[in-house]
SENU-30671 format. One line per 3 residues: number of its first residue (from 1); their letters; for each residue x, y, z of C-alpha. Coordinates in Angstrom, 3 decimals. Example, Ala and Ser with C-alpha at 12.3 -4.5 7.8 and 13.67 -1.06 7.14 Angstrom:
BEGIN
1> as> 12.300,-4.500,7.800 | 13.670,-1.060,7.140 .
This chain:
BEGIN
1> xxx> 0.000,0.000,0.000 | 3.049,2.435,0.520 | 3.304,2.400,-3.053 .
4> xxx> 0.318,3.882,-3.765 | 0.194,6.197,-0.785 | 1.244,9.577,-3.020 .
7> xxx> -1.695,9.309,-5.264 | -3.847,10.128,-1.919 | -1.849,12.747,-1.026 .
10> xxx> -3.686,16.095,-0.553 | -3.773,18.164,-3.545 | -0.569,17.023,-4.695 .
13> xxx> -0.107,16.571,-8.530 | 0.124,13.160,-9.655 | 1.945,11.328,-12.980 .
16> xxx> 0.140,11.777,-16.448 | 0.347,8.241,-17.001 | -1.331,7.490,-13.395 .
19> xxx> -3.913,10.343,-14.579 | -4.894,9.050,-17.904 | -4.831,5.414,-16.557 .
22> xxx> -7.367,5.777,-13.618 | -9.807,7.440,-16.009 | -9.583,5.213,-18.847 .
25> xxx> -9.720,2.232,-15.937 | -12.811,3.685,-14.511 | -14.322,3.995,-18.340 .
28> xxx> -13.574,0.578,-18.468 | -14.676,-0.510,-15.708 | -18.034,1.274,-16.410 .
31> xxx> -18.421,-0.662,-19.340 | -17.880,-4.105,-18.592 | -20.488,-3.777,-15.973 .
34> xxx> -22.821,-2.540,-18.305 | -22.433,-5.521,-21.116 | -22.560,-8.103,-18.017 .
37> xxx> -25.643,-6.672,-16.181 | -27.444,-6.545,-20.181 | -25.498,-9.533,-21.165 .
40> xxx> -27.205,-11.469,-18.391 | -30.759,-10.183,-19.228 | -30.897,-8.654,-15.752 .
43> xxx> -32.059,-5.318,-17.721 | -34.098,-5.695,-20.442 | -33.305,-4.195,-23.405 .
46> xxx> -35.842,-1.581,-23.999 | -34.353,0.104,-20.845 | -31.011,-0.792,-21.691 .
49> xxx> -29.289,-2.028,-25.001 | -26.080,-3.755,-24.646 | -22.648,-1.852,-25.417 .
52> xxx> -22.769,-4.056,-28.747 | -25.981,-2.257,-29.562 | -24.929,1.071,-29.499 .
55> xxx> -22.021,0.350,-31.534 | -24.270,-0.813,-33.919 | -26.342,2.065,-34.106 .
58> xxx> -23.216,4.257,-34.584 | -21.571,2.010,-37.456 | -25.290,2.386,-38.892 .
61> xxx> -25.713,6.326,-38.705 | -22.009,6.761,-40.144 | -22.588,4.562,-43.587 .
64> xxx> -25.779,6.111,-44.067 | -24.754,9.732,-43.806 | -27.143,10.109,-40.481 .
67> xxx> -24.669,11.310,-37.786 | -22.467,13.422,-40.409 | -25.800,15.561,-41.097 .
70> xxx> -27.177,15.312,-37.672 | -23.761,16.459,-35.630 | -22.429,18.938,-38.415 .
73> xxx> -26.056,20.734,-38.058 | -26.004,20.699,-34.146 | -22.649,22.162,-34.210 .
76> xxx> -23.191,24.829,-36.459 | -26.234,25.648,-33.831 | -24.099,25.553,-30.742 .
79> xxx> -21.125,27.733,-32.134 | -23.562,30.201,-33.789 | -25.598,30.269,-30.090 .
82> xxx> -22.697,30.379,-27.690 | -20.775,32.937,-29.932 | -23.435,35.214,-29.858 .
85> xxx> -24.005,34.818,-25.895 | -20.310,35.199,-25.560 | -19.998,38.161,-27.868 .
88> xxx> -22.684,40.152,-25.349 | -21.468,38.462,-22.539 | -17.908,39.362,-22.660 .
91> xxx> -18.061,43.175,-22.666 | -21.397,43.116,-20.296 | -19.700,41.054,-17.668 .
94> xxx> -16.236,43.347,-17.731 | -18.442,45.930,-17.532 | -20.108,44.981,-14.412 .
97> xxx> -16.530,43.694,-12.873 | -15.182,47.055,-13.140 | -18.034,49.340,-12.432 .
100> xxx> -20.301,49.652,-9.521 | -22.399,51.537,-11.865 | -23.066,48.693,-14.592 .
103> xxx> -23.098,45.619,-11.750 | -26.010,48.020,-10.306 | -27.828,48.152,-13.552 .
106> xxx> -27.645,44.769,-15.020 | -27.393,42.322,-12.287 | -30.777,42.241,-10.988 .
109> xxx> -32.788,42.077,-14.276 | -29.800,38.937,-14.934 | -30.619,37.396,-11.924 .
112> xxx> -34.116,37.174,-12.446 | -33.951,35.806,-15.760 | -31.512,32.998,-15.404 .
115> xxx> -33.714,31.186,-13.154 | -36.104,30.658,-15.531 | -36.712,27.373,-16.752 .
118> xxx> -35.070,27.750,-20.663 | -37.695,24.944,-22.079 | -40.725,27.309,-20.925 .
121> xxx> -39.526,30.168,-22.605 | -39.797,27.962,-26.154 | -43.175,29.226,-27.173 .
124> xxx> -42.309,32.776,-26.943 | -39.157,32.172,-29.100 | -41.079,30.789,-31.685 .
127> xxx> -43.596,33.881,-31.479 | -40.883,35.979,-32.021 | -38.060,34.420,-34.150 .
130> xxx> -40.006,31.620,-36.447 | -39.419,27.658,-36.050 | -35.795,28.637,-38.023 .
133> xxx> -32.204,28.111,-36.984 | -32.258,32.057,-35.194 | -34.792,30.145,-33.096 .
136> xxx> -32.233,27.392,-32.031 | -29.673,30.203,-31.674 | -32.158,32.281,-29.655 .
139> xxx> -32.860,29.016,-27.160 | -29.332,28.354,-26.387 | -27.918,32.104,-26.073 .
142> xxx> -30.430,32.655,-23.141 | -29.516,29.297,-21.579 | -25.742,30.513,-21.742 .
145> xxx> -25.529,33.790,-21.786 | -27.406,35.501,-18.034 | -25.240,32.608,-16.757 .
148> xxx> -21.868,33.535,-18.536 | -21.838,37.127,-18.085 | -21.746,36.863,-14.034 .
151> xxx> -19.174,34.484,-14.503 | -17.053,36.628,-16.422 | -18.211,40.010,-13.846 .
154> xxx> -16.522,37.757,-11.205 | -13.411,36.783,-13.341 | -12.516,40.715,-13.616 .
157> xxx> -13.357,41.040,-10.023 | -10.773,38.578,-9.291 | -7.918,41.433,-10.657 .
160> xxx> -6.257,42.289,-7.653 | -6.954,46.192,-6.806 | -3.053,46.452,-6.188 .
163> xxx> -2.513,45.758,-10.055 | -5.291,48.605,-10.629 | -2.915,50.937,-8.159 .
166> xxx> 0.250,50.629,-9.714 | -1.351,51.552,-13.054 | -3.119,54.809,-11.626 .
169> xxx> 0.753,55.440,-10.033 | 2.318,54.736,-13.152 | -0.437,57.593,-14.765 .
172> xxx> -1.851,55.573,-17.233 | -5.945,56.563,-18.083 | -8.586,54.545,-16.614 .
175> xxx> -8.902,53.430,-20.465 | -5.425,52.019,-20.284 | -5.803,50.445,-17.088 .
178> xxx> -8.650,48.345,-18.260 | -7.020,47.380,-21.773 | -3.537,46.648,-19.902 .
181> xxx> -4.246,45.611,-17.068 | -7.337,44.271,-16.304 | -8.329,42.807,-19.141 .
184> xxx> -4.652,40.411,-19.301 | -4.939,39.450,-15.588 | -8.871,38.478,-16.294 .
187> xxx> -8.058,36.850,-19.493 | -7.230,32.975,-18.141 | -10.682,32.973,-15.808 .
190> xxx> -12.448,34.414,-18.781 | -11.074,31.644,-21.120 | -12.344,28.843,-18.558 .
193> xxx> -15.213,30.660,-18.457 | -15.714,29.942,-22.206 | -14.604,26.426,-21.856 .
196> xxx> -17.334,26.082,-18.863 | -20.093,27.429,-20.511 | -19.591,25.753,-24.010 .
199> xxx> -20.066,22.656,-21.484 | -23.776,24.314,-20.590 | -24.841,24.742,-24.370 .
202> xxx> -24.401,21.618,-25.187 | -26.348,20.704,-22.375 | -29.248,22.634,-23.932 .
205> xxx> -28.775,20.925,-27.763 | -32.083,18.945,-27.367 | -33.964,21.665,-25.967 .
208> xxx> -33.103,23.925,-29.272 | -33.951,21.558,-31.199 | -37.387,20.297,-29.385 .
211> xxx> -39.556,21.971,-31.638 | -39.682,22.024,-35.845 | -35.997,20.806,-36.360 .
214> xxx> -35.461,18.933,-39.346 | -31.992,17.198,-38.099 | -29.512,17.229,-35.409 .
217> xxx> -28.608,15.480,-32.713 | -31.072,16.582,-30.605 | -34.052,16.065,-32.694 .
220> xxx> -33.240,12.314,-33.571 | -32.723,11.704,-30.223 | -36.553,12.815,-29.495 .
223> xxx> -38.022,11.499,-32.970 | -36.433,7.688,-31.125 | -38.164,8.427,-28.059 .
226> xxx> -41.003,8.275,-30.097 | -40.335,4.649,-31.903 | -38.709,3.611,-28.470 .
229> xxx> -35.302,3.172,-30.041 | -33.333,3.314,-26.829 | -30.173,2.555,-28.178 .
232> xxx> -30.255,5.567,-30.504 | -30.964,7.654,-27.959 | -27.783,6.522,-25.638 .
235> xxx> -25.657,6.607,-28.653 | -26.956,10.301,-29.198 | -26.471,10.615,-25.448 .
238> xxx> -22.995,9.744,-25.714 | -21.971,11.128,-28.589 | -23.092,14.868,-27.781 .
241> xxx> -21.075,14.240,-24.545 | -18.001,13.006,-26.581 | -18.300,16.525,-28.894 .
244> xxx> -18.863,18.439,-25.071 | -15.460,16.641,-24.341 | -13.591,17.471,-27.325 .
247> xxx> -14.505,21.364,-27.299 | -13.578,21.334,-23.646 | -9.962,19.455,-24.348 .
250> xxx> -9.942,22.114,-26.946 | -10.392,25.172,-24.825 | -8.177,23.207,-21.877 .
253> xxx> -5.546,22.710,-24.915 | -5.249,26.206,-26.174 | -5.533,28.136,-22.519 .
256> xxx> -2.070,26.048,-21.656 | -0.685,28.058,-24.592 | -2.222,31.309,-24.014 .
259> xxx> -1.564,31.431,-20.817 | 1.078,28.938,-19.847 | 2.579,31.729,-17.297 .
262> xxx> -0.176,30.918,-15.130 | 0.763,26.625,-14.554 | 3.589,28.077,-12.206 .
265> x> 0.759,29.668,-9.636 .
């Protein structure tokens, strides 16, 4: 057991091999269960198809064309819906982080609103942007963005104030301050930030496409809830939360480069 005492050591780092191995292990692990407990018909499988099943279902989808149209529509829905939450979000929230004034203004209308339940609010986007794709976008920029822009208000507030004090002592402007200061000591919490909440859209890919979508993930995931095709619906499961895990390896992958000053903290 001495051998294995460092990897329960508190918040100490541990090897990437040892890292990558428990998770894969636990995958594993996960899986083998799963085709034994189906395997033995101790779950039947309208309730739950076997591992074999699923694969099935995805070799399926990919020869005929299914999952290309299905997942390069859904993306094109969350990238257009998260940018445009993120391009409001971004100047809204550093707004609010550096002004009394703006936190004042905003925050209580945002506070209010992003407690409300996303999938009520459908009928009112469809009143007011159609049964198009703005409708998807519309869905999944109010399920990120009242969300993402207090996240990014507490990122800037984060700054230290001493930073903010050597810049009025060095006499820059208060528009210099922000743009040199502020905004490159907010910028790694903001980029999680982005990484985080690209996590939540995807959460909210079926909802956007609940109502009068033609194709996407989402939508053949609730057109085989109809037909009781379970094991579409876990493979659509699990493959929206395979894209949610390459986007975030992507934001994890390109923050280490942007800001790889900030491993040695």
């Amino acid at each position: 057991m001495k051998k294995f005492r460092h990897l329960f050591e508190l918040r100490e780092n541990i090897s990437k091999r040892a890292y990558i191995w428990l998770g894969a292990g636990f995958i594993f692990l996960l899986l083998v269960l799963w085709q034994t407990v189906t395997g033995l018909g101790l779950i039947r499988p309208l309730f739950l198809p076997p591992p074999s099943a699923i694969f099935t279902e995805a070799v399926r989808q990919i020869q005929e064309g299914i999952l290309y149209v299905d997942a390069s529509s859904s993306i094109y829905r969350i990238v257009m819906g998260w940018g445009f939450a993120t391009l409001f979000a971004v100047p809204i929230g550093f707004l609010m982080g550096n002004f009394k004034f703006f936190e004042g203004l905003f925050e209580p209308f945002i506070d209010i609103v992003r407690y409300m339940p996303v999938v009520a609010l459908i009928p009112l986007t469809i009143l007011w942007a159609g049964i198009g794709d703005f409708q998807k976008f519309l869905i999944l920029f109010i399920g990120t963005f009242f969300q993402q822009v207090l996240m990014i208000m507490d990122n800037v507030k984060q700054v230290p104030k001493n930073l903010i004090r050597v810049g009025q002592t060095l006499g820059l402007s208060r528009f210099e301050i922000l743009r040199s200061v502020v905004l490159p000591a907010s910028m790694p919490g903001i980029w999680d930030t982005f990484r985080i909440t690209m996590g939540w859209t995807w959460t909210y890919l079926v909802v956007a496409e609940l109502v009068a979508a033609d194709n996407g993930l989402g939508r053949r995931i609730m057109d085989a809830q109809r037909y009781l095709a379970t094991e579409t619906i876990i493979f659509g499961i699990l493959f929206i939360g395979l894209l949610g895990l390459i986007t975030d390896y992507f934001f994890k992958i390109t923050g280490n480069f942007l800001f790889s000053w900030t491993k040695g903290r």
